[in-house]
Every structure is written in C-alpha cells, then in structure tokens.
C-alpha positions as a Markdown table, in Angstrom:
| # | Residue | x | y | z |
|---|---|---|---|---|
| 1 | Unk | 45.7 | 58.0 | 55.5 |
| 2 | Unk | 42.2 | 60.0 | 54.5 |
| 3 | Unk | 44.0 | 62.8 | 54.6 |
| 4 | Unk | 46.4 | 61.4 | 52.6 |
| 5 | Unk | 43.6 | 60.7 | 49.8 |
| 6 | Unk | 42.3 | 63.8 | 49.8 |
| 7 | Unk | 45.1 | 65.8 | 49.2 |
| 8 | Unk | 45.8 | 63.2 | 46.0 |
| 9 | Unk | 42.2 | 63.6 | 44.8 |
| 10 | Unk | 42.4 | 67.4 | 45.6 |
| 11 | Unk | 45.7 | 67.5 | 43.5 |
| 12 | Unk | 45.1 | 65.1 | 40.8 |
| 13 | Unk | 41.3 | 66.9 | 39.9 |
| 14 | Unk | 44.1 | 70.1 | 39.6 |
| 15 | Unk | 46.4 | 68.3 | 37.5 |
| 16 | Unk | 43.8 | 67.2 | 35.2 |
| 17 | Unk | 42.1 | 70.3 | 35.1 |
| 18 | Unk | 45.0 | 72.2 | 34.0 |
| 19 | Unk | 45.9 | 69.5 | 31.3 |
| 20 | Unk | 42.5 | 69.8 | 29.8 |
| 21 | Unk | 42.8 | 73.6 | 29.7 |
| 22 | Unk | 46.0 | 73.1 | 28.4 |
| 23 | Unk | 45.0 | 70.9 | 25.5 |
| 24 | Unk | 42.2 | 73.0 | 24.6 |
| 25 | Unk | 44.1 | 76.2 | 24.9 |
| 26 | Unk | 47.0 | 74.4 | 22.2 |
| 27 | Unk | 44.7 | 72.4 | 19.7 |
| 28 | Unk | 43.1 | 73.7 | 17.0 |
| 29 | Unk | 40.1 | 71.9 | 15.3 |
| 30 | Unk | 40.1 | 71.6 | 11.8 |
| 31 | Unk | 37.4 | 74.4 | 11.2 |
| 32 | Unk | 40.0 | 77.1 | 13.2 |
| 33 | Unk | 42.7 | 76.4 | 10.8 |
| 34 | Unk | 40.0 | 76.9 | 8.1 |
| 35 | Unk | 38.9 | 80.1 | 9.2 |
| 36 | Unk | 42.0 | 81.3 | 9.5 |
| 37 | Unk | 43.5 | 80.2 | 5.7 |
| 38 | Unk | 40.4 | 81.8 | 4.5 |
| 39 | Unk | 40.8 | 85.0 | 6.6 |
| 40 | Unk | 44.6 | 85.6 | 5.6 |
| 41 | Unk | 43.0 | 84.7 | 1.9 |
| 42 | Unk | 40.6 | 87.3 | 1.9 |
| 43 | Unk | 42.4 | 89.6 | 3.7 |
| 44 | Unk | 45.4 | 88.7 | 1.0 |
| 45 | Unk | 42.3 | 90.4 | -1.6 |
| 46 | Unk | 43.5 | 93.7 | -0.5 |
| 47 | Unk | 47.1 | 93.4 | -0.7 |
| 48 | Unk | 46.8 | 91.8 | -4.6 |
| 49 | Unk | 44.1 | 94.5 | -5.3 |
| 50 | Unk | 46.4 | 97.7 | -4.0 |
| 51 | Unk | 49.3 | 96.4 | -5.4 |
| 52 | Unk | 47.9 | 94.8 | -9.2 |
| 53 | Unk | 49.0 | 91.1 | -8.6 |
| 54 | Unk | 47.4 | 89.6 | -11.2 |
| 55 | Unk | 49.1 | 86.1 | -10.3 |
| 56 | Unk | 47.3 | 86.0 | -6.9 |
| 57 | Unk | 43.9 | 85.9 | -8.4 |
| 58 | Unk | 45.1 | 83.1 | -11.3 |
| 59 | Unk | 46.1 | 81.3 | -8.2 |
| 60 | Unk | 43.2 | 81.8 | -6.3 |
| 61 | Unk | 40.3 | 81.8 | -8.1 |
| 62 | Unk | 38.5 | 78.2 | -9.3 |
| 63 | Unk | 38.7 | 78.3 | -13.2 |
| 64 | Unk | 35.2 | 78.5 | -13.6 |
| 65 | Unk | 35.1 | 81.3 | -11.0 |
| 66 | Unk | 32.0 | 83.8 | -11.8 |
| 67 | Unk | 31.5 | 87.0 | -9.9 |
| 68 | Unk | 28.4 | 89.7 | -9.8 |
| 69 | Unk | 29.8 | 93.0 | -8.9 |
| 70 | Unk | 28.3 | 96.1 | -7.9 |
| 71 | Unk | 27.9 | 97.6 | -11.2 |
| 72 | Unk | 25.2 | 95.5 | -12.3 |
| 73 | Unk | 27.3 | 92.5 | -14.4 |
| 74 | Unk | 28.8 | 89.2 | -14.1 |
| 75 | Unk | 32.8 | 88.5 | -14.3 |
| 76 | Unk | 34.0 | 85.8 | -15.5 |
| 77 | Unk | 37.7 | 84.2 | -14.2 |
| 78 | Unk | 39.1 | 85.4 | -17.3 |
| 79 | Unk | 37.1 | 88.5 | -17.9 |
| 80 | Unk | 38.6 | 90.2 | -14.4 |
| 81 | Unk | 41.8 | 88.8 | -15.6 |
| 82 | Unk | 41.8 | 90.9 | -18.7 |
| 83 | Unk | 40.4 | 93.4 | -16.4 |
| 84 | Unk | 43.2 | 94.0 | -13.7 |
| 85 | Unk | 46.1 | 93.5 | -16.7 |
| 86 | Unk | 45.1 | 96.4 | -18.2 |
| 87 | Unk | 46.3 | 98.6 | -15.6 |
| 88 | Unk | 45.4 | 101.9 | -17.6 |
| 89 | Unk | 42.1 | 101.5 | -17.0 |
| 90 | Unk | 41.7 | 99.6 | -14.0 |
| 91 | Unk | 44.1 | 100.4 | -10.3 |
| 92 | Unk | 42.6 | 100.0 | -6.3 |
| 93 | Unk | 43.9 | 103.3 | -4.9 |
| 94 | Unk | 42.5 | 102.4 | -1.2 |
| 95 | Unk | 40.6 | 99.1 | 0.2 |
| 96 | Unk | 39.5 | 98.3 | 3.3 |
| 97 | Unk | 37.6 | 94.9 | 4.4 |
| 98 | Unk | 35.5 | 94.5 | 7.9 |
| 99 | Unk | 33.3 | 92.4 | 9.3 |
| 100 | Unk | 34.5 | 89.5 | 8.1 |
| 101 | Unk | 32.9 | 86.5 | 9.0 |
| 102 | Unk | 33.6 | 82.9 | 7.5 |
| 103 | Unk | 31.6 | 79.7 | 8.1 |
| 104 | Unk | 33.0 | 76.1 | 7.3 |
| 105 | Unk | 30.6 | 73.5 | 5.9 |
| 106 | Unk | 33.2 | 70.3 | 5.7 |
| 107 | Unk | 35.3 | 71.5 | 2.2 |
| 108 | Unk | 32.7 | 74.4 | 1.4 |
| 109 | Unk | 32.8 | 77.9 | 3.1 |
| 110 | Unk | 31.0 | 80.9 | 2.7 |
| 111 | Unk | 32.6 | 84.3 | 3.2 |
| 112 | Unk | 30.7 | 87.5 | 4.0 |
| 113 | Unk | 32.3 | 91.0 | 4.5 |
| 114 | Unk | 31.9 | 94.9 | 3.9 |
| 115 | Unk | 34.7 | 96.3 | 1.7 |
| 116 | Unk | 35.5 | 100.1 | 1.1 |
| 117 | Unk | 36.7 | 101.0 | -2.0 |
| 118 | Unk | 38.6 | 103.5 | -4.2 |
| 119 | Unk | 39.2 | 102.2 | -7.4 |
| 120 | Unk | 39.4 | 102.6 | -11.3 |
| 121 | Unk | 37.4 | 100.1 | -13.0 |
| 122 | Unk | 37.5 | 99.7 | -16.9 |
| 123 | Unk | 38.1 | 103.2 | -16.9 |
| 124 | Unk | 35.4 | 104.8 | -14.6 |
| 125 | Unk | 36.2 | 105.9 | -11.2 |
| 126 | Unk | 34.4 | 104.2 | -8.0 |
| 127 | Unk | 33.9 | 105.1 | -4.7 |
| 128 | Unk | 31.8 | 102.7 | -2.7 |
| 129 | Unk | 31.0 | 100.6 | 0.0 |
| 130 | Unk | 29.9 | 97.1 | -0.8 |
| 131 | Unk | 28.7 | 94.1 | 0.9 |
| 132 | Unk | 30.0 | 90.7 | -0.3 |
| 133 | Unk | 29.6 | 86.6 | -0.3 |
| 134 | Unk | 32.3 | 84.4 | -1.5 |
| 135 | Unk | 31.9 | 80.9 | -1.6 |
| 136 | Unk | 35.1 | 78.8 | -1.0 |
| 137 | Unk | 36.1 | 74.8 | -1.7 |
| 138 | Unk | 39.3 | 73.3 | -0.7 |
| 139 | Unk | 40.5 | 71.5 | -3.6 |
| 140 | Unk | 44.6 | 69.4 | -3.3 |
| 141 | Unk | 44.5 | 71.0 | 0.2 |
| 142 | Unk | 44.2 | 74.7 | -0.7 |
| 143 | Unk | 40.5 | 76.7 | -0.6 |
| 144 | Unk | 39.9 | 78.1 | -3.9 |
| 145 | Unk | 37.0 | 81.3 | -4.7 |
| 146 | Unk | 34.2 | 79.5 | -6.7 |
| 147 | Unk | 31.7 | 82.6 | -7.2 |
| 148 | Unk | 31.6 | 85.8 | -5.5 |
| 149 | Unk | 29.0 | 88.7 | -5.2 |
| 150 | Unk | 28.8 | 92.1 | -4.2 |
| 151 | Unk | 26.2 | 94.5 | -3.8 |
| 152 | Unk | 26.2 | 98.4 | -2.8 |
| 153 | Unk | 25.7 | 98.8 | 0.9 |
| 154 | Unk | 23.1 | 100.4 | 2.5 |
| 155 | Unk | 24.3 | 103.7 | 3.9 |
C-alpha cells in the first residue's frame, strides 16, 4: 500500500507538472499580445512606407499625432499626410527596422527602434540611420501612434 502511494504522488507531481508547463506554454498574458499588435504595427511602418499607403497612417496615427524627425522639425498628423500624398516629392526606396523593443504600461507603450533608410523627402534625397521612440495608447481596442521622434544615429 506505500508503495502504492508513492507511485500516485510520484505520478500525480508529473501530471501536474506537465499541466502547469502546459498552461504556461498556451497562455498569453495580456502584455504578450500587446507586444506583439504593436510589433506587427511597427513593423506594418515599413510595408505602408515602401509601398505609399497613405490610408495606413490615417488609420494609425492619433489625430493629434506630432512627430520630430531627423531633419530638425516637427510633423504634424496632417502635415506627413500632405507629405506622403505628394508622391513626386516624397517615395521610401529601402527601410529596414531593428532592435525593436516595446514596453507596456497598462494602455500606454513606448516603442524604441533603429531604422535604415532610403528615402525622398519633400524633394531632397536621404540616406540615414535613425534611432526612434513612439509612444502608443490603445484606444476602442486598437493602439494608436500619439507622438513619435527620431534622431540621427550615432555611427
């Protein structure tokens, strides 16, 4: 009969053990799912940027949206709007994000990467490499770009 026991205790401590791995293995916790939305988000940038989808960036960015860029000057939502539908003077002819890194603070996230870039921008050419912060809020469910920055990287 204490034989018997062990070999239950032995097998149900296994049983368990597997479950919990299991479980953990299969669940997500809400900050995972964020981070992911707001890595296939950001790495949606570079697919909209390459290919001049306008409509991904008047869905995705707040309405009072401001970003610094690299050059020295603010955007506004609707001044990069204007911007990227004048496709004479503005086309991404390469892009490449790394080092993303996203952090969840409840409904708020902060986004930091280093993007590569090839672009024309209001007519002058660019080549650079910049380092950026966006900052993120899930609003109805979906995480919207409040503000973004970029400044050259070092080399």
């Amino acid at each position: 009969m204490k034989k018997l026991f062990m070999a239950f205790c032995v097998l149900s401590t296994m049983v368990a053990t597997c479950l919990s791995f299991s479980m953990a293995q299969g669940s997500r916790t809400p900050d995972a799912d964020a981070v992911a939305a707001i890595t296939k988000l950001e790495n949606d940038v570079v697919k909209a940027d390459l290919a001049g989808d306008v409509s991904f960036y008047q869905n995705n960015l707040a309405d009072d949206w401001t970003g610094g860029n690299s050059r020295g000057t603010w955007d506004t939502k609707q001044s990069f709007l204007a911007d990227l539908k004048d496709t004479k003077n503005t086309k991404t002819n390469s892009e490449k994000f790394s080092e993303l890194r996203v952090r969840i603070h409840g409904d708020v996230a902060i986004a930091t990467y280093k993007n590569a870039y090839d672009a024309l921008i209001r007519g002058q050419h660019y080549t650079r490499t910049v380092i950026c912060t966006d900052t993120l809020q899930r609003q109805n469910g979906a995480w919207k770009i409040l503000a973004g920055h970029c400044s050259q990287a070092a080399n």
